[in-house]
Backbone bond lengths (Angstrom), bond angles and torsions (degrees), N, CA, C in turn:
res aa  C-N    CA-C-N  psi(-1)  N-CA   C-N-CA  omega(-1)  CA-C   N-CA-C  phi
1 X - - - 1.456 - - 1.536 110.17 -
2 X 1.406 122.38 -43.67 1.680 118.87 -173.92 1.594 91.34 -60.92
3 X 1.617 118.13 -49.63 1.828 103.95 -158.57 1.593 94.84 -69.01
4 X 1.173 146.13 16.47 1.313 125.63 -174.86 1.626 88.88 -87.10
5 X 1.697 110.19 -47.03 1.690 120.48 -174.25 1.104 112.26 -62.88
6 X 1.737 130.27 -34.99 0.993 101.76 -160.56 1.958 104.62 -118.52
7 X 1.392 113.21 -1.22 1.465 97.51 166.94 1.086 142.05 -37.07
8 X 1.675 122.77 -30.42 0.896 94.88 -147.25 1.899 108.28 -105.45
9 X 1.629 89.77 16.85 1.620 123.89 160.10 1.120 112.49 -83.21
10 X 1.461 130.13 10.81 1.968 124.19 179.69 1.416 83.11 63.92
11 X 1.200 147.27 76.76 1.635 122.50 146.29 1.349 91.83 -153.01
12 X 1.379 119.75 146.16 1.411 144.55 -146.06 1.583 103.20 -135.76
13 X 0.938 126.36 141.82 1.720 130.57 145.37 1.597 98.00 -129.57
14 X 1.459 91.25 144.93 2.202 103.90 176.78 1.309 77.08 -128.08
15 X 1.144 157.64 89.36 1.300 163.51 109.42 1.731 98.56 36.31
16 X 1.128 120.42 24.04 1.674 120.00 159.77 1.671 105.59 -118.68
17 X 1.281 118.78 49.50 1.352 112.34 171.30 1.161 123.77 68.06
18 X 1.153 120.64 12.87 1.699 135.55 172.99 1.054 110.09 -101.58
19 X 1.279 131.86 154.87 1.386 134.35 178.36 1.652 114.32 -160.93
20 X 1.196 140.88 110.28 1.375 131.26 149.41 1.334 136.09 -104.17
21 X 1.606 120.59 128.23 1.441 121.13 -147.73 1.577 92.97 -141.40
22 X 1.186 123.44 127.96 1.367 152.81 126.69 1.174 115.14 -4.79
23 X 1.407 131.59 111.26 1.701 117.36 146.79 1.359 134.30 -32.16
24 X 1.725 98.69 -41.76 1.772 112.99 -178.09 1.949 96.53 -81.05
25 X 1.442 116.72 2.04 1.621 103.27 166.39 1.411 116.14 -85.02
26 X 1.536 102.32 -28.45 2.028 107.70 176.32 1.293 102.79 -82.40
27 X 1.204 124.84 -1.01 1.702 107.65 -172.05 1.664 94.26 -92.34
28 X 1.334 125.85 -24.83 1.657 139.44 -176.91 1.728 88.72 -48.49
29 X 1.307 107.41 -69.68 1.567 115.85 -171.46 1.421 113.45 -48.00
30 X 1.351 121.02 -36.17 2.069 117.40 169.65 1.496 97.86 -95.17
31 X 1.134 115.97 26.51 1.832 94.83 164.63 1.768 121.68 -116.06
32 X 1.090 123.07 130.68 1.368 112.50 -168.13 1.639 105.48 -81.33
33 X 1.249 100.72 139.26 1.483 108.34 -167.31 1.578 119.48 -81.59
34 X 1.211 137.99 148.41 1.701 132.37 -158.61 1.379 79.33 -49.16
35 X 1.597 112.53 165.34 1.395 150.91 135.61 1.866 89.45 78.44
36 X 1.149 125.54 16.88 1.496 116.28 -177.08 1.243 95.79 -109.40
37 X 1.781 114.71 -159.62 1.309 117.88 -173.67 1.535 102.77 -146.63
38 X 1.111 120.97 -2.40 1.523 129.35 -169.08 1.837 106.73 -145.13
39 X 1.112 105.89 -177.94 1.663 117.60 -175.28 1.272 117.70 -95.53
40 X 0.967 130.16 145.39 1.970 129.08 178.12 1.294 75.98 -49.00
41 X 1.349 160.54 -100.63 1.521 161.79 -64.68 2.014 85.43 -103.27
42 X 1.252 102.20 -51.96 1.387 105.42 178.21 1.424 117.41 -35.56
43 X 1.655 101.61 -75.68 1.193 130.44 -144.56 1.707 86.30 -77.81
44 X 1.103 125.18 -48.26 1.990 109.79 155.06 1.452 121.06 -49.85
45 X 1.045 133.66 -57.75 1.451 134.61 173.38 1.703 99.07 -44.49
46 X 1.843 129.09 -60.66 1.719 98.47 -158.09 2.075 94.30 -91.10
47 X 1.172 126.57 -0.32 1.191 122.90 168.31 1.333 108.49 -76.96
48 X 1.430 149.89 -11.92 1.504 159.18 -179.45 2.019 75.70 -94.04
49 X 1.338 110.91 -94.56 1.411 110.69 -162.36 1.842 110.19 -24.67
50 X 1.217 110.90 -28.93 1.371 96.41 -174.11 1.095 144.15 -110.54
51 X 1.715 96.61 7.15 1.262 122.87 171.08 1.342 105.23 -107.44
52 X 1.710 131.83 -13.00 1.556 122.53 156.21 1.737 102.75 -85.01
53 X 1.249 135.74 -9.49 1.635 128.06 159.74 1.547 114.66 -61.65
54 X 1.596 113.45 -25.83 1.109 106.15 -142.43 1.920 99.33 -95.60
55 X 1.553 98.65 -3.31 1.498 109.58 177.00 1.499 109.87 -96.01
56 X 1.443 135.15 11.41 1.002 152.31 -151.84 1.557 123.38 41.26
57 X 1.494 105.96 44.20 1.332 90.58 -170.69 1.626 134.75 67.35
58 X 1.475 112.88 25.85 1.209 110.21 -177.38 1.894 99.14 -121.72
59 X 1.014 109.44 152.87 1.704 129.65 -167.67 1.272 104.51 -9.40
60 X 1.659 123.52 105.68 1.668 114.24 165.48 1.666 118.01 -43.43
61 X 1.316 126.98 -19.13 1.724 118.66 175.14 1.413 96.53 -76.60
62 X 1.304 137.16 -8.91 1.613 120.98 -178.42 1.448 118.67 -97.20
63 X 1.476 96.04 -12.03 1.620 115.41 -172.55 1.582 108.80 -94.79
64 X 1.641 112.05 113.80 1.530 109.85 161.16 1.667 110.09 -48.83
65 X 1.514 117.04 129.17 1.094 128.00 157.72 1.481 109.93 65.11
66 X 1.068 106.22 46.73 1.574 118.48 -175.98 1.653 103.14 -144.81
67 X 1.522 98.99 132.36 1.524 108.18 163.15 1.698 105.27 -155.86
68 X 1.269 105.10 174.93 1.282 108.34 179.33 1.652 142.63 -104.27
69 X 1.866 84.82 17.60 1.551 100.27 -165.14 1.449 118.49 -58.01
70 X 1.545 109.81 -16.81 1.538 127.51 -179.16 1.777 94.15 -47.00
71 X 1.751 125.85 -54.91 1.406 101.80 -167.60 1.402 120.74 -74.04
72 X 1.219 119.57 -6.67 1.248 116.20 177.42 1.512 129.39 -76.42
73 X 1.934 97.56 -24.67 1.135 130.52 175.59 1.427 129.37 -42.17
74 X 2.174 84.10 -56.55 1.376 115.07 167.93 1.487 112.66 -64.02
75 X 0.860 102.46 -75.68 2.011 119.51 163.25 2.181 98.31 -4.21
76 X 1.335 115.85 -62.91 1.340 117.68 -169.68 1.230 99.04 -71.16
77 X 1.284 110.24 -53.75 2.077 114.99 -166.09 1.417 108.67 -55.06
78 X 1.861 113.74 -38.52 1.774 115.31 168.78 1.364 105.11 -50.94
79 X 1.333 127.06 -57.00 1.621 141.23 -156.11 0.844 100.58 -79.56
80 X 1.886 146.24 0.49 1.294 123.41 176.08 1.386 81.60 -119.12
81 X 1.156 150.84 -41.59 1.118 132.48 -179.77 1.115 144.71 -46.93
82 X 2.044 107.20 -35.85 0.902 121.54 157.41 1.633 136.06 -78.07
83 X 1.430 99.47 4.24 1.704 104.86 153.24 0.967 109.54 -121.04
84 X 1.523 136.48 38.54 1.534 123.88 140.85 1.350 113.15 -109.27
């Protein structure tokens, strides 16, 4: 199901831990998509924030479908921004 989404970007998963991905596949993730207002990267970052709000903030391992990779996310997107 992912290679159906993402072929037709040259990027592959064989579900044995391999992976090859495109530059023009990360640029998909900073581009805002027709009729939206923000970036896939966004709209993952406050959909993560609001489904770890929505457990009140208590341990992402206790929370179905909750983790906290969103701050780290942010953490890179500050740090590249601020050297371009």
């Amino acid at each position: 199901k992912i290679n159906s989404y993402i072929q037709e970007e040259k990027a592959k998963y064989d579900l044995r831990g391999k992976k090859t991905i495109s530059t023009k596949f990360f640029g998909l993730l900073d581009e805002i998509p027709a009729g939206k207002s923000e970036s896939r990267v966004e709209t993952a970052i406050k959909r993560a924030k609001r489904i770890h709000y929505s457990w009140n903030n208590e341990a992402p391992s206790g929370c179905e479908s909750c983790t906290t990779v969103y701050e780290l996310v942010e953490v890179i997107l500050n740090e590249r921004d601020e050297n371009f």
